[in-house]
C-alpha positions in Angstrom: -59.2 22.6 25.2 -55.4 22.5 24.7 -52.2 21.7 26.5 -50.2 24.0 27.8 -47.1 22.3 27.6 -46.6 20.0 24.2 -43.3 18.5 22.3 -43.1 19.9 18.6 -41.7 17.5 16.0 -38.5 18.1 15.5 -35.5 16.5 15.1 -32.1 18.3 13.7 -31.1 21.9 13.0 -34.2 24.7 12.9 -35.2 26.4 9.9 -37.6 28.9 9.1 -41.0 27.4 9.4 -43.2 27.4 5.6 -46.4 27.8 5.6 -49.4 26.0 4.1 -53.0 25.6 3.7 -54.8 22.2 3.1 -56.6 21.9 0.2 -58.7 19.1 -1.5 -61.7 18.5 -3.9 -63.7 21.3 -1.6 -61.0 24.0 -2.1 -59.0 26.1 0.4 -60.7 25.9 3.9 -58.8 28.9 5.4 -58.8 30.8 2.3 -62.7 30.6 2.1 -62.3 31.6 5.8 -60.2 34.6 5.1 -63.0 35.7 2.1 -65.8 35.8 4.8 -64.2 37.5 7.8 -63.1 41.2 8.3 -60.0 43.2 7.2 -59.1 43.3 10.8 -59.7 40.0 11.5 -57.2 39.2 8.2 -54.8 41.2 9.6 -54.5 40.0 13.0 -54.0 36.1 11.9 -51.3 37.3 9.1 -49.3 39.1 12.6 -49.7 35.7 14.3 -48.5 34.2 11.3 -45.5 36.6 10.9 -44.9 35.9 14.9 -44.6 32.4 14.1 -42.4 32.2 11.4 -39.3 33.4 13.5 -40.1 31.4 16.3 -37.9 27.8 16.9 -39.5 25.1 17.9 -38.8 25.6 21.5 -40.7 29.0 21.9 -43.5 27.5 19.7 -46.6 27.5 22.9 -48.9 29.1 24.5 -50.3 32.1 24.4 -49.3 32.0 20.6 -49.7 28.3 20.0 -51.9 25.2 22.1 -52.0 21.5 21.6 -55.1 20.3 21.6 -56.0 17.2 23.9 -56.8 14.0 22.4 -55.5 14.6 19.2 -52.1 13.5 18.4 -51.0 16.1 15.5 -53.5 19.3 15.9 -52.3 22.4 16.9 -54.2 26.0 17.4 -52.8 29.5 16.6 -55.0 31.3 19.0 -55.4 35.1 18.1 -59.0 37.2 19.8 -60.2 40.0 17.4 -63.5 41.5 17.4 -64.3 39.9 20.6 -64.0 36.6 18.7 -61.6 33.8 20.1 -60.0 32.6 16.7 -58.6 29.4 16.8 -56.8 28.3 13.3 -56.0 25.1 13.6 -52.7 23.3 12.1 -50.2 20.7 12.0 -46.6 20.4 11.6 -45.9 18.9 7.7 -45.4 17.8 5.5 -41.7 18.3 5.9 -40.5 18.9 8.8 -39.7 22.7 8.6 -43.9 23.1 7.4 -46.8 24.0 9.0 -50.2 23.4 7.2 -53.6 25.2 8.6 -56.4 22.6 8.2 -59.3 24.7 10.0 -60.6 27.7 11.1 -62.4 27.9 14.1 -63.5 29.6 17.0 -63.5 29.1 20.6 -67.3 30.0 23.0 -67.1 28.9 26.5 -64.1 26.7 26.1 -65.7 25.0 22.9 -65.1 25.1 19.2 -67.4 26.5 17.0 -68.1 24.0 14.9 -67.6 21.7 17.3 -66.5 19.3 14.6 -63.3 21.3 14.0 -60.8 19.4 16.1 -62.3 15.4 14.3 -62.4 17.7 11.2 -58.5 19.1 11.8 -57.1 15.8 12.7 -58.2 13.9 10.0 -57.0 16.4 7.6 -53.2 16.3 9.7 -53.4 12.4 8.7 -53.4 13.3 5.0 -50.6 15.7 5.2 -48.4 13.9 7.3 -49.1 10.7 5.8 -46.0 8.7 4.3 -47.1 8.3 0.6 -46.6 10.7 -2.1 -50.1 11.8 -2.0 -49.8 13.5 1.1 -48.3 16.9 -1.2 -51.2 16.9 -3.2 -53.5 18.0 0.2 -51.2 21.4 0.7 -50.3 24.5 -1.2 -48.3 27.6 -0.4 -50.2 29.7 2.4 -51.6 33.0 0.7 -52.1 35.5 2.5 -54.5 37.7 -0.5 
């Protein structure tokens, strides 16, 4: 499913990651998630989350973080509560210093539940890391409510 070993985008001094959600004409896809899973389940993505906001770039892998093969920009934060494999899946933009979740997603017998997710997650990475101006318009502040 994902590399263990992966170059993160970066070029320059490191600051504090930001964090995102994609958004478009079907809403929030991870806030959705967040309004159909448990407290618990809530509460151990926003300690991955907190994990990865102090992290440079160079600690920035595995167990925490994977690449997944065959997709050049999708990451997974990779979390197991309630005997679930979570697997929230992101991209680095659209600044440099920003990370954006695109999907949430789960991992059964090394696949993704939907299986769709990674096509799903890397077509969403194109928007936000896309050159144009439009590319902001597909993100907003992550919220962790």
């Amino acid at each position: 499913m994902a590399n263990t070993k992966f170059a993160i985008p970066y070029a320059g001094r490191w600051l504090l990651w930001s964090f995102n959600d994609y958004v478009d004409a079907n809403g929030n896809p991870i806030q959705n998630w967040r309004g159909t899973v448990s407290d618990t389940v809530r509460a151990a993505f926003d300690a991955k989350v907190d994990i990865l906001h102090g992290l440079p770039p160079a600690q920035v892998r595995r167990p925490l973080v994977g690449k997944l093969e065959g997709y050049e920009d999708v990451y997974e934060l990779r979390f197991k509560e309630e005997g679930i494999a979570w697997r929230i899946l992101f991209c680095f933009g659209p600044d440099r210093q920003d990370i954006t979740f695109l999907f949430p997603a789960r991992e059964v017998n090394d696949r993704f539940e939907p299986l769709a997710a990674p096509a799903i997650a890397a077509e969403r990475a194109a928007r936000v890391r896309s050159s144009d101006s439009q590319r902001y318009t597909y993100v907003t502040e992550h919220d962790r409510s």
